[in-house]
N, C-alpha and C positions, 0 to 999 in steps of 0.2 A: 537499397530501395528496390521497391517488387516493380516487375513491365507493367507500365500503363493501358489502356483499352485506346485502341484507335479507330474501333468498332465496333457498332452494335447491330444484333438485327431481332426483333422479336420471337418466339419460340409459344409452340401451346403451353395451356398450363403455367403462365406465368416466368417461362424460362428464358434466359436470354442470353442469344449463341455471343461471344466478344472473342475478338483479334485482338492480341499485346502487340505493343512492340516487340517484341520476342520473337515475332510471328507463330505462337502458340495459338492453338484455338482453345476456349472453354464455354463451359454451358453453367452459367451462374440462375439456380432456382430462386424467385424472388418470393414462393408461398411464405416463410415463415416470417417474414416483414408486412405482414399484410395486415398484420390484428392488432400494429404495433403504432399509435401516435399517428405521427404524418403519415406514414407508410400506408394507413386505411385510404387514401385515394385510390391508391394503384387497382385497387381491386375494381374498380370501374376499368375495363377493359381497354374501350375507347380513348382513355387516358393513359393508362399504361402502356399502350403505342406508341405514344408519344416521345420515348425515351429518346435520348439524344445524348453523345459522346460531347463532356466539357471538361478541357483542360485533363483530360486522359482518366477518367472518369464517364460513369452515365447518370442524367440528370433528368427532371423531367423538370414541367413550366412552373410549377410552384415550387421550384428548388429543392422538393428533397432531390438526395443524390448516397451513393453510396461508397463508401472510403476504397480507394481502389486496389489499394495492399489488400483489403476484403476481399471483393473480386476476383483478386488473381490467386489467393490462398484456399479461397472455397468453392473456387470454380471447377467445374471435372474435366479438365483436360482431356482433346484427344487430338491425334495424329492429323497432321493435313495430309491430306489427298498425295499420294505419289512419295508417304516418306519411307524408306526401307523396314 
């Protein structure tokens, strides 16, 4: 099992910075979900703020959400602050 998100915070451009358990950081792009089914909310901006960490996972109010093994495989990792 891939680390869970134990945070989110929104990013321009539809990106969103997430903390694993791991304490890895990544930047998961949300554009290519956007033309797709449910995922056509997101594109209202003011909604796509909304995002919110559930169950280690990000979620917004009308439930979509995105599988978090996703997340943590296609997110682009980078170094926290102060690591060698």
């Amino acid at each position: 099992m891939f680390p869970r998100v134990t945070s989110v915070q929104v990013e321009p451009d539809y990106r969103l910075k997430l903390v694993f358990t791991n304490g890895e950081v990544g930047f998961y792009d949300c554009r290519p979900l956007l033309d797709f089914g449910v995922f056509s909310e997101l594109k209202d901006e003011a909604y796509f703020r909304q995002v919110h960490v559930v169950n280690g996972t990000v979620a917004w109010p009308h439930e979509q959400d995105i599988c978090p093994d996703t997340l943590y495989v296609e997110s682009h990792r980078v170094e926290p602050a102060g690591s060698p």
